[in-house]
N, C-alpha and C positions, 0 to 999 in steps of 0.2 A: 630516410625521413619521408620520403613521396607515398610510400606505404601507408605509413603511419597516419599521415594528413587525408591519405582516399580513404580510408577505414572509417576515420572521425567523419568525411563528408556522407559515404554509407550509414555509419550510424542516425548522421541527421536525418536523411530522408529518411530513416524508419522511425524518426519519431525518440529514438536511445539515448538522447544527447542532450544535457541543462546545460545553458550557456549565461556565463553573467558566475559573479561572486551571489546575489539574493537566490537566483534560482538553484545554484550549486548549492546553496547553503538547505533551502527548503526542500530539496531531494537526498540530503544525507542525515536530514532531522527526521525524516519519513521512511527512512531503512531502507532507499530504492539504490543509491549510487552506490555501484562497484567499483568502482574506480575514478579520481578524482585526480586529472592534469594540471599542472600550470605552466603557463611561458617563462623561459627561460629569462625574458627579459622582465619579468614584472615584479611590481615592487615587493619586498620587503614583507612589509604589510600583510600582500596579499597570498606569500607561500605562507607567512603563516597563520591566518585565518583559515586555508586551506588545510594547512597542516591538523589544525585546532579541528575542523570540521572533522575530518579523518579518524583522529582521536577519540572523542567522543562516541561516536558511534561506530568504531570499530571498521572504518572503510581502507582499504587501500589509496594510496596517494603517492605521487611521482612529478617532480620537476621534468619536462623534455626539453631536448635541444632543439626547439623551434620556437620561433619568435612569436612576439601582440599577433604582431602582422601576419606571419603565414600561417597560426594555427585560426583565424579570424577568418585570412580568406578561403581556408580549404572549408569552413560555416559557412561561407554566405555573406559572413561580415568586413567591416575594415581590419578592428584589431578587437583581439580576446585574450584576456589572461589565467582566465581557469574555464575547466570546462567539466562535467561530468558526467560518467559511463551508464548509463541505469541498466543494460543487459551484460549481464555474466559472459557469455561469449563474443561482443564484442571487446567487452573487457581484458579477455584476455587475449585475443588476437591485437590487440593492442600493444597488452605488457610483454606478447611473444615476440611483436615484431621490433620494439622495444631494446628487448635480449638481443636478438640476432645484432642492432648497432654495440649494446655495449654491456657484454654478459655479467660484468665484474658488479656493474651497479646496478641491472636491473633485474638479473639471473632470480633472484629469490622470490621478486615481487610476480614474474610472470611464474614462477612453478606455482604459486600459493594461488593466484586468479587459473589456472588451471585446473587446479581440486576444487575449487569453489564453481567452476564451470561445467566440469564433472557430474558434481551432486544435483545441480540445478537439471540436468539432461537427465539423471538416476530418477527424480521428483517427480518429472513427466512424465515420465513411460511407465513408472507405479500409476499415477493416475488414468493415464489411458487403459493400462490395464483393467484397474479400480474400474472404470467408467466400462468397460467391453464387456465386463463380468456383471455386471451389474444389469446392460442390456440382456444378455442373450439368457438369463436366469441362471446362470451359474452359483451365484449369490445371492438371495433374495433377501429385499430390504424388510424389517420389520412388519408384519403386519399391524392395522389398527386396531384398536380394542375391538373386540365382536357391536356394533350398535343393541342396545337394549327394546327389545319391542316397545311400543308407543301404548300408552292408557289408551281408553276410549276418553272419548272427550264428554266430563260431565255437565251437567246443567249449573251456572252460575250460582250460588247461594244467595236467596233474595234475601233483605235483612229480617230480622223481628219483626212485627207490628208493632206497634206501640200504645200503650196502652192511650185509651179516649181521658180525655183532659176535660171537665167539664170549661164552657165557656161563658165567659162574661167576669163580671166581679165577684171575689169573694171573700165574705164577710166573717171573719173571726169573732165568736163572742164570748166576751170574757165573764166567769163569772165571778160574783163577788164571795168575800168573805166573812162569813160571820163572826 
């Protein structure tokens, strides 16, 4: 269990870890949590609102055998009832370390965060690739259109003149009819 609880305080210094039922919930609505804990001692309620979160968006989720209390203070905190993974590897050195206490219930949950930890490391090293090939011109990005030569620049067009208006008043007259 000491494993388990230095992992989750690892993952917090790096920033991997929502703590709280609000912020576990706005990290599995945003497709980031891999894995989603709760204390063994907490209510009711709150496995399964965890459970629900998991659900939805297709997360991994797991009850552990450690208490509010001790998964709270391996955080930093007094006591925590859920908590959640947002990196893939720690996720699954998690549900690894998990397996090794108790392979029967949690055996499946860590092979599955395994493949899923897998791909994310497969992701990268496409991209760095992607990114190496790209610097050294192995691949070369699209060129831009050719630019089109520029006009010469002509003289403004001044308007019309306008034709002279005689000035002052003028008299219309009308003639009669015989």
């Amino acid at each position: 269990m000491r494993k388990i609880l230095g992992l989750l305080g690892l993952a917090k210094k790096a920033g991997r870890v929502e703590i709280g039922e609000e912020p576990v919930s706005a990290a599995a609505r945003a497709k980031q949590a891999r894995l989603i804990l709760v204390a063994s001692d907490a209510a009711e309620n709150s496995a399964r609102r965890a459970g629900r979160f998991a659900e939805t968006t297709a997360t991994a989720w797991a009850v552990i055998p450690a208490t509010k209390a001790e998964l709270g203070g391996s955080l930093g905190r007094t006591a925590c009832a859920m908590v959640a993974l947002t990196d893939a590897g720690f996720a699954a050195a998690v549900a690894k370390a998990l397996a090794q206490l108790d392979a029967e219930r949690y055996g499946e949950l860590a092979k599955t965060l395994e493949v899923k930890a897998e791909r994310v490391v497969q992701r990268k090293r496409e991209k760095r690739r992607h990114e190496k090939n790209m610097r050294s011109g192995k691949y070369k990005p699209k060129a831009p259109p050719p630019k089109q030569p520029s006009k010469p620049a002509q003289k403004p067009q001044q308007p019309l003149p306008r034709a002279k208006l005689p000035r002052g008043v003028i008299k219309i007259k009308r003639s009669e009819k015989p």
